[in-house]
N, C-alpha and C positions, 0 to 999 in steps of 0.2 A: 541642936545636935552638932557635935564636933567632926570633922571631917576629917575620914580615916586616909592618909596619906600611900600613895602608890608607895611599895619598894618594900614595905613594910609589912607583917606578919597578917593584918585583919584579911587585905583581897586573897592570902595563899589559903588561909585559915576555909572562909569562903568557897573556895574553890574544892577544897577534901571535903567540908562539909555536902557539897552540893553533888558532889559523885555519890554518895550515899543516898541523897533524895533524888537523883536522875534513874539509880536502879530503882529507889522506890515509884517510881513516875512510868518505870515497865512492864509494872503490874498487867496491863492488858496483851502481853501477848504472850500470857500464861494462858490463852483462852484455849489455845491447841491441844495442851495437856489435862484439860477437864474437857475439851468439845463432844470428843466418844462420849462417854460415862452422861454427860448433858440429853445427848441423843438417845444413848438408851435406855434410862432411866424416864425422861420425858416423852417417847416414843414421837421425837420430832424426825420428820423427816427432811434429805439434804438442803433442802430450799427454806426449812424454817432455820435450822441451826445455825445458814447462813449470814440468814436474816438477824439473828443473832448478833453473829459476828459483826455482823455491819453495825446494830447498836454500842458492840463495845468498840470499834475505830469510831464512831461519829463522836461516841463517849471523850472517847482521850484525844481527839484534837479540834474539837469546838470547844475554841479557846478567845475568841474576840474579848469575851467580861474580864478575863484576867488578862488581857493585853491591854485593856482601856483602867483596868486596877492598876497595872507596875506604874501608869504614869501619876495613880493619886493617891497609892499606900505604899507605906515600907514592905519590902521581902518577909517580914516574917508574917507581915497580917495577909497577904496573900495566900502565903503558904497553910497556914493556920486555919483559913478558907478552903486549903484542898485538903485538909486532913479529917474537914467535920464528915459528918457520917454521910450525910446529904451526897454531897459530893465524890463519896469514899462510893455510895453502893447505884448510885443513879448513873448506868453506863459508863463507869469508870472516867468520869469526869476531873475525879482528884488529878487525871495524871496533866489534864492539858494546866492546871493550876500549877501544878509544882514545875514543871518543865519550863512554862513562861515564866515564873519568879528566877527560877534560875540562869537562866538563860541570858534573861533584859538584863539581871543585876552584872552577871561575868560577862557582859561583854560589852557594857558600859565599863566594866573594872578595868578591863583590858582591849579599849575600843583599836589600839593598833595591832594586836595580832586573834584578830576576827575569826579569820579562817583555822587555828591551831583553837582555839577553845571551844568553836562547835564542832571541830570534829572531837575535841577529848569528849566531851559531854554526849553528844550525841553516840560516840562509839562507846560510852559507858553504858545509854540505853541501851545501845545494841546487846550488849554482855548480858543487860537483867534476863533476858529466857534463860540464858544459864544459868545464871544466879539461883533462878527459881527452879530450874529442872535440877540441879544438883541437891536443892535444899528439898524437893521433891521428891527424892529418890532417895536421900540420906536419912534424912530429917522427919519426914512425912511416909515413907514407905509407900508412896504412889498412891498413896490415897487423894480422890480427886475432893472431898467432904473436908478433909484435914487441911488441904491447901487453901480453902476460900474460906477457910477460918482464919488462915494463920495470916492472908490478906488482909481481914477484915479487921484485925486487934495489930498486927506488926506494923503495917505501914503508920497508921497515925500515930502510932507509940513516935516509930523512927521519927518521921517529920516532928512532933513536940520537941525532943531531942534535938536536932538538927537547924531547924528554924533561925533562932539566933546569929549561928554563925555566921549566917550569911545576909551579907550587910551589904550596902552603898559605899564604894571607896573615890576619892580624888586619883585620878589614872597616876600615872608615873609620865613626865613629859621628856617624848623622844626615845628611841629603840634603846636597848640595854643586854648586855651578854648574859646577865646572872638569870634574867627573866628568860631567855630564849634557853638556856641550860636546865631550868625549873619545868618548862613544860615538854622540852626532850626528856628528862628524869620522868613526867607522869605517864608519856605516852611510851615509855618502857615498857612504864611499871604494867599498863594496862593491855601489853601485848604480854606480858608474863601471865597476867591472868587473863586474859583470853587462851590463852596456851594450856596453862594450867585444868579450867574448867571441861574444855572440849578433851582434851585424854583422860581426865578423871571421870566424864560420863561415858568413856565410851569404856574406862577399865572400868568401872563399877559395874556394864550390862555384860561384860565380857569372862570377868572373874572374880567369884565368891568370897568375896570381901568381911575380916571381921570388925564386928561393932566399933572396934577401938580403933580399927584403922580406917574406916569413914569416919567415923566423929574427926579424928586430926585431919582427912583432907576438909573440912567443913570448918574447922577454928583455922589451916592454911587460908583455905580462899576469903575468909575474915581480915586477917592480916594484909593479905594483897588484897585486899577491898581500901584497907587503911595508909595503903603507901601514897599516894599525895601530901596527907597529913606532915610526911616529914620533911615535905620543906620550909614552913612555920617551925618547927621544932625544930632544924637547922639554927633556923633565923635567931630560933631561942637561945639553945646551947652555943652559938659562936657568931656573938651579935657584931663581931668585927667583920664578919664575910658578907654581910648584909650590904645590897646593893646603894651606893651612893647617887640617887637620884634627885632630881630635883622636883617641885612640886607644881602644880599650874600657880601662875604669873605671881611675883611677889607682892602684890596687892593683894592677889587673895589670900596668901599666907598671910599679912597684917590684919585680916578682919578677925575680930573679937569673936563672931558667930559666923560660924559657916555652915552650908547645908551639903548632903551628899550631890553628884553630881546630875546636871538637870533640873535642879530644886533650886539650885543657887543664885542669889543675885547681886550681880555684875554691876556698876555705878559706871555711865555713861561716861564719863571723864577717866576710870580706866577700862574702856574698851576701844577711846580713841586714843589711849598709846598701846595697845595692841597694835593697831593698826600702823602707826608712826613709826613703828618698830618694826627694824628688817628681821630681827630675829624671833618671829612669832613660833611658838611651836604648836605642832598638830592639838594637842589637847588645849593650849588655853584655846584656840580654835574652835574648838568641840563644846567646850565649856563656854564660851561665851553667846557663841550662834547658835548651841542646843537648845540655850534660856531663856530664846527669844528676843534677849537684850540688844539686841541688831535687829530694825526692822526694816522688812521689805518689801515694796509694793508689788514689783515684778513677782512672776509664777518665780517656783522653783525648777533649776533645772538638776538634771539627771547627778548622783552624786550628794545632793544637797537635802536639807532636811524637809519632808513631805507629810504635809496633812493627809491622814486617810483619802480624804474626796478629791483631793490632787494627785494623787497614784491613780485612783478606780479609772483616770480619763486617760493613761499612758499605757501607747501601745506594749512597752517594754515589761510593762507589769501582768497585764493579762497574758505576754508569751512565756512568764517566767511559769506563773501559775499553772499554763494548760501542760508547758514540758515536763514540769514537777507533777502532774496531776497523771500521766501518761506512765512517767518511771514510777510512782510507789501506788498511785493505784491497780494498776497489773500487778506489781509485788506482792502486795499486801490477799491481791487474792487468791495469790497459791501459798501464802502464809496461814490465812485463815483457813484454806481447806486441805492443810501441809497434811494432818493425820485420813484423812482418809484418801490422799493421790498416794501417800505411801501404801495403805493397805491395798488401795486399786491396783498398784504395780508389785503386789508381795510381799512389801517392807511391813512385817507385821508389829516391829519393834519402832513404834515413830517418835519416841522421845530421845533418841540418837539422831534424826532428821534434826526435831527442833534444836536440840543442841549446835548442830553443824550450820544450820541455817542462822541463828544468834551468832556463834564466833564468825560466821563470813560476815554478817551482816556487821558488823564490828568489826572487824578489818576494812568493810569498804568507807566505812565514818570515819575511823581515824585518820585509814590512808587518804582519803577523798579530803581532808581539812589538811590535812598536811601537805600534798602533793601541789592542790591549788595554790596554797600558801606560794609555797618554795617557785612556782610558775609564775605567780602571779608578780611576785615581786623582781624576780629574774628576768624576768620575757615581756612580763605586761599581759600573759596573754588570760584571756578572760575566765574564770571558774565555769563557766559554763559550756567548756568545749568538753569539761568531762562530764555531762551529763552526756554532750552527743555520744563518747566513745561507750561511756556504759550503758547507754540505750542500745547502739547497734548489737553488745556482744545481746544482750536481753531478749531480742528476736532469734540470733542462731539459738537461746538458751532456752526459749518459749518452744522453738522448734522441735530443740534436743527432746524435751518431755513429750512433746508430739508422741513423738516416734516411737517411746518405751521403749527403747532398744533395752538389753540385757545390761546391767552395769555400769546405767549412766545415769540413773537414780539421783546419787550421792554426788555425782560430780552436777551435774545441773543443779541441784539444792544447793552447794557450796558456792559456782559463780552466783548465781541470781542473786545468793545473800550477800554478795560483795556490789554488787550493780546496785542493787536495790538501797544499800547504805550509801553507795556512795549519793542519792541524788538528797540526803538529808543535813551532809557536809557542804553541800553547796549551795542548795538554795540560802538556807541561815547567809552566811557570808554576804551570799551574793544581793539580798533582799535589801542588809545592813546598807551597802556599799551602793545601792542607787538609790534607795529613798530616804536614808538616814535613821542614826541612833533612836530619834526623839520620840518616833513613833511606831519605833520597828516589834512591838508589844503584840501592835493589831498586827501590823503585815505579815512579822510568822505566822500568827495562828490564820490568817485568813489563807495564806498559800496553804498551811498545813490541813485545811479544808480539804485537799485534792485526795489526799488518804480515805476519808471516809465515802467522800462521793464517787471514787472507782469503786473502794468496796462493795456499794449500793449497787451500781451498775452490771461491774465485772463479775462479783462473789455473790451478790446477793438474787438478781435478776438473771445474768447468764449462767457463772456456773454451779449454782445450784437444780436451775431449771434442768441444764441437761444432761446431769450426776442421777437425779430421779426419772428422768425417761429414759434413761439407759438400763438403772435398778429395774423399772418396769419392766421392762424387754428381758430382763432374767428374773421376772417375776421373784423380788427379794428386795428389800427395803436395804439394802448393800449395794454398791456398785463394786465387779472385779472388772481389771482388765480394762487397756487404752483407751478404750473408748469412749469412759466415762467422764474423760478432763480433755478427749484431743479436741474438740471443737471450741472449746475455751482455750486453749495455748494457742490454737491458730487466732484467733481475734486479736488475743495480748500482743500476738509480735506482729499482728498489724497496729496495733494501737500505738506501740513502741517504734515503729515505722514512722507514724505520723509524729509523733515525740521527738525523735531525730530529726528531722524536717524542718522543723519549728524551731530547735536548740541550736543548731544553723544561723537560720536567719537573725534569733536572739543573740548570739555570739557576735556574727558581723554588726548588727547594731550598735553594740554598747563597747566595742573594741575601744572608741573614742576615750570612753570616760574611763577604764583601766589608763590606759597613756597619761593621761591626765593626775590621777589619784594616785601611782606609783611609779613615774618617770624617776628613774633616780636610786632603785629599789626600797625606796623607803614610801608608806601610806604616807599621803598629802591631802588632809580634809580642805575643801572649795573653801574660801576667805568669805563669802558670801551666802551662809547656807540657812541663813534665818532670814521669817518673811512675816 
């Protein structure tokens, strides 16, 4: 296989095609908007529906197979794995496949700006409940029957389609202006359409819209679905603007056969002029200690590239986990039970909640990949201190719902979905950047474990249990009124207490190894990170 060179249209190509399979990878948290209809149709009561829910979160992020897959197939056979039907209807499993193919592929593509490609990605998951409540409501006419059809034939259509694109590329070696202007341009593009999608659900419940003018806002948010795409078709149309970068080390540019990056192998005699050489850059770095081709007896340390079984014994990795496990498991379970705390509190219209709760959730991804970004690199200072600050607001926010005061409904759904996204921006990054690229497949998906196992806990065991002894006490298979989620918000913003606590102590931990990895503000991969 020939190796597709950074600076060049194949990684941008990649990257448009993989926003289209990241919405498709957010199939499961359309479960809000079939959950009612599920319920009453099935005559489940709150604690089963839950239960529920809990298998479609365990669905889409037990993901270890396809994190142990990116290291031994190409991106499309991955994906192609989460498009068959198996995969498609057992717990929403497709999504934890497509999201790790995408993910490992873009951010090996573009291993020095980490934090700026999981937050696009991830804040584009965040957009799919729009995606899907717009096409919902336009497309589908609320029918809850017609959506898990159009799940079940769309999504693998999209993925066959999309597959291809997205490929293995050789990085681009050393920071570059045209590639930092390429992903300000996406994350525009994608705050246009997050913009776009939350006022166009909330006019379409607001104002009697005709056929002709929903169908054109539904072929608009198509269009701003496809704006990434234009910076490869740039690169086409004006292949002089195209960035002039260099490629990893010019040995490897002389071999006849080359492999995508992590595949490749490196000839001991040029990996010690790597080393002879004051001007090594980050990527042939990346590439040559990714590959193994530097061996090392010593452990790895923090920074450097980590077999699975050498993370499981670092304290640093179990606090990443239980902090990340504390922010989106409390999330995720007023996520799953968003449509009926809205009807508990009067919000009889809950597919403007999910909408609102999507676009925040989507601003806290992007901003959260972006914000750490521009800190990390300026300051030093760790991605992990904005988990602390989003956890603290997450407890007044857990509160807030407490309370049901009048009118604060909409605005707690709005912060929590920025809280809640932000902790998805930061772990990715932050997982990358102390245990390494090479095997960062498993470690997502293993932190991204902490989703399903709050949901078990929080959604499925807590607050369903005390949504149905509440219903009991108004004798009515419905719960109205505070009561039916305040004992569950009071636990979450203790739990998010303990979260805070912990993201602390993680933060002063690993301050070191930031100092280390961007003194200078430029990312500096450890010279010694194969073992």
């Amino acid at each position: 296989m020939v190796t597709l060179k950074g600076g060049t249209r194949p990684p941008w190509v990649g990257l448009g095609a993989a926003v289209w399979i990241q919405i498709a990878s957010g199939n499961a948290y359309n479960f809000p908007l079939y959950s009612h209809s599920l319920k009453s149709v099935l005559g489940f009561s709150q604690q089963q529906l839950t239960m529920l829910g809990v298998a479609n979160d365990i669905g889409e992020n037990v993901g270890i197979l396809p994190g142990i897959a990116c290291n031994k197939l190409p991106p499309w056979v991955v994906l192609l794995i989460g498009a068959l039907w198996l995969a498609l209807c057992v717990a929403t499993n497709s999504s934890a496949w497509f999201a790790t193919a995408i993910l490992v592929t873009n951010m090996r593509n573009f291993p020095l700006s980490r934090g700026t490609v999981a937050g696009i990605l991830k804040g584009y998951g965040g957009l799919s409940a729009a995606v899907y409540t717009e096409i919902f409501g336009i497309l589908l006419h609320n029918s809850s029957s017609k959506l898990l059809l159009f799940l079940s034939l769309g999504i693998p259509i999209l993925c066959i389609l999309m597959m291809f694109a997205v490929r293995p590329c050789t990085p681009a070696s050393g920071e570059d202006t045209a590639e930092h202007s390429h992903f300000l341009f996406i994350q525009a593009a994608s705050v246009v359409l997050g913009l776009y999608l939350l006022s166009t659900t909330v006019l379409y419940h607001f104002v009697s819209l005709s056929a002709f003018v929903s169908y054109t806002f539904l072929v608009l948010m198509v269009l701003l679905l496809m704006a990434p795409l234009a910076i490869p078709l740039k690169m086409t149309l004006y292949p002089s603007n195209r960035s002039k970068l260099g490629t990893l080390g010019q040995s490897v540019e002389s071999m006849d056969k080359t492999e995508p990056l992590l595949t490749q192998s490196i000839s001991a005699t040029n990996l010690s002029s790597f080393y002879e050489s004051d001007s090594v850059s980050d990527v042939d770095m990346l590439l040559a200690e990714g590959e193994g081709a530097v061996k090392k007896k010593r452990r790895p340390k923090r920074g450097e590239d980590f077999k699975f079984r050498e993370a499981l014994i670092k304290a640093d990795f179990w606090l990443l986990f239980l902090v990340y496990f504390a922010g989106v498991g409390s999330g995720v379970t007023v996520l799953n039970n968003l449509a009926q705390i809205g009807i508990a509190q009067g919000a009889h219209d809950t597919t403007i909640l999910l909408s609102l709760f999507s676009f925040c959730n989507f601003v806290g991804r992007l901003g959260g990949g972006a914000v750490s970004e521009h800190f990390v690199r300026s300051r030093t200072i760790p991605r992990t201190i904005w988990m602390t600050f989003s956890q603290i607001i997450m407890i007044l926010t857990y509160l807030l719902f407490a309370s049901a005061l009048d009118g604060t409904l909409y605005i707690a759904t709005g912060v929590l979905g920025i809280c809640y996204g932000v902790q998805f921006s930061i772990m990715v990054p932050t997982a990358s950047e102390l245990f390494g690229l090479k095997n960062f497949g498993i470690f997502f998906n293993f932190m991204s474990l902490g989703n399903p196992l709050g949901a078990l806990l929080f959604s499925g065991l807590l607050a369903g249990f005390v949504y149905d002894n509440e219903a009991a006490k108004q004798h009515s298979t419905s719960c109205l009124g505070p009561n039916c989620f305040r004992l569950t918000f009071l636990v979450l913003s203790g739990v998010c207490a303990i979260g805070t606590v912990l993201s602390v102590v993680l933060t002063k931990r690993i301050k070191p190894v930031y100092e280390m990895l961007y003194s200078g503000g430029s990312f500096k991969l450890p010279q010694s990170s194969s073992h």
